[in-house]
C-alpha positions in Angstrom: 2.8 16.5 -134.6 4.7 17.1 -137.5 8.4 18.7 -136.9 10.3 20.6 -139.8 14.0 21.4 -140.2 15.0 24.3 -142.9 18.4 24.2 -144.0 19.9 27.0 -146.0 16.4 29.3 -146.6 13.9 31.0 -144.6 10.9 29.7 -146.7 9.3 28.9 -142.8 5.9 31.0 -143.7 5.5 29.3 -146.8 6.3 25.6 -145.8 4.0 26.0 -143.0 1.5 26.7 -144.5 2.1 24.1 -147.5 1.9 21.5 -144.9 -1.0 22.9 -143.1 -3.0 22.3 -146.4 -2.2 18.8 -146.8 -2.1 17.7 -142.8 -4.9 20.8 -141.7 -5.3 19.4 -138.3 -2.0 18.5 -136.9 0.7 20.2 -135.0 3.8 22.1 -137.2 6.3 22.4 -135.1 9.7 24.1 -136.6 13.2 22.7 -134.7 16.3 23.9 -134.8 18.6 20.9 -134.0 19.1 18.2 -136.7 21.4 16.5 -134.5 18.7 14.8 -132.7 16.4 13.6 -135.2 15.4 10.4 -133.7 13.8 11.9 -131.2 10.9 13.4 -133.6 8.4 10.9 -135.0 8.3 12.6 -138.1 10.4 15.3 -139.4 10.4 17.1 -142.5 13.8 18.0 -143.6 13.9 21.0 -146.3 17.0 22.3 -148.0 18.1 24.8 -150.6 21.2 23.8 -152.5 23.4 26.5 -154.6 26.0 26.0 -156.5 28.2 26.4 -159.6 25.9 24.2 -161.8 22.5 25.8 -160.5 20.1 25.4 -157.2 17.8 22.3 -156.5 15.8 21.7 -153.6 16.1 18.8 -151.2 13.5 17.0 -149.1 13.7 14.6 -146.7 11.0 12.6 -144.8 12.6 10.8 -141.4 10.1 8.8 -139.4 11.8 7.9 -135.6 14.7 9.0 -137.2 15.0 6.9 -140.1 14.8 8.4 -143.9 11.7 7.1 -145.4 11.6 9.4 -148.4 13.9 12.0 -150.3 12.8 14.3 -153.5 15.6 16.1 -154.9 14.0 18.8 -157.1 16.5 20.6 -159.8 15.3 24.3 -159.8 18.1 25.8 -162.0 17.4 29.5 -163.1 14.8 30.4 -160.5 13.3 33.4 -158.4 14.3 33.0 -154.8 13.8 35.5 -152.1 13.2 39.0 -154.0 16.5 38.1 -156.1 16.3 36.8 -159.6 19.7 35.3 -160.6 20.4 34.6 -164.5 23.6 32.7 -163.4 21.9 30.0 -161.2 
C-alpha cells in the first residue's frame, strides 16, 4: 500500500491517479495525520509552497518513517486551481 499526505492543496484526484499510473496495482491510501509517519511503510508526502518570491512544489518519500527522497520543484508563475496569478 502506498499512503499519501497533501499539505497545502487539494490536488488528491490528480495525485491519485499519477501514482496509480506508475504503481497500477497497489493500494493508494490518502491519510490525514503526519504525526505518525512511522507507522506507514511508505508515504508520499506532497506540498505546495507560496510565498513572496513565488510557489514550488515539495515531495517527500519516507519509508518506515524515514526520508529516503525529496524533489523540491520551483514552479514560479504557474496556473493553480482555476486561478492564474502573474505575481507568483
Amino acid at each position: 500500500m502506498i499512503n499519501v499526505y497533501i499539505k497545502e492543496h487539494q490536488f488528491k484526484h490528480d495525485l491519485f491517479e499519477l501514482i496509480r499510473a506508475f504503481f497500477p496495482n497497489r493500494d493508494i491510501n490518502f491519510v490525514e495525520d503526519m504525526d505518525r509517519i512511522s507507522k506507514y511503510k511508505i508515504l508520499i508526502e506532497s506540498s505546495l509552497v507560496s510565498n513572496f518570491s513565488g510557489s514550488c512544489a515539495i515531495t517527500r518519500i519516507y519509508n518506515n518513517g524515514e526520508l529516503i527522497k525529496e524533489n523540491k520543484e520551483d514552479i514560479g508563475k504557474t496556473y493553480l486551481g482555476g486561478v492564474y496569478d502573474e505575481n507568483r
